[in-house]
Residue, then its C-alpha position, 0 to 999 in steps of 0.5 A: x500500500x505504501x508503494x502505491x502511495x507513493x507512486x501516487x505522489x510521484x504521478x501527480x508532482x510529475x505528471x507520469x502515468x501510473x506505469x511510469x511511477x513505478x517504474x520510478x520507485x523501481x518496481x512492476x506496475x502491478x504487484x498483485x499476486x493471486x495466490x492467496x485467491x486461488x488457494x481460496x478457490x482451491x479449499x473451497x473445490x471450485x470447479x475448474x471450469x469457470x466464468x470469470x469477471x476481469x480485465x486484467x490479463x494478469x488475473x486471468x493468466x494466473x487462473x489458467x496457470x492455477x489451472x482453471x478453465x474460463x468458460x465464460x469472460x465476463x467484461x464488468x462494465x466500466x464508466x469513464x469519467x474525467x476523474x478516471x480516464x486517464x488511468x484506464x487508458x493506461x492500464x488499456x495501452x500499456x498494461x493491456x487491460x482490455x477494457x471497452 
């Protein structure tokens, strides 16, 4: 959470993109990872074969690497605002986001 905040700072004093922020404090420009998810899904023998509800392209290779199936991609709807655009489209460019 702190690496977050700060690359908050950075973004807004320098005008750099969310990637571009953290690329400053030397990290990746998403440090999630879906471990404890999947270990979840796995104690609760969900099935392998699943709808799933993400954007992310990393969220989603992590699921069929833990070896789940996506049956079904679901695309959460998104509103664009002014408040929000400019990192969506970041996350759309640069991360590979595919959001519409």
């Amino acid at each position: 959470m702190e690496s977050k905040i700060q690359a908050l700072e950075i973004q807004h004093a320098r005008g750099l993109d969310t990637v571009e922020a953290f690329a400053e404090l030397g990290l990746k420009p998403d440090l999630r990872t879906y471990t404890v998810c999947l270990q979840a899904m796995m104690d609760l023998h969900l099935a392998g074969t699943i709808k799933f509800a993400s954007q992310n392209p990393n969220k989603i290779a992590a699921m069929k690497s833990a070896g789940y199936e996506i049956q079904e991609l679901l695309h959460p709807e998104i509103e664009i605002t002014p408040y929000n655009k400019s990192e969506l489209l970041t996350k759309k460019r640069r991360l590979g986001y595919d959001i519409k």
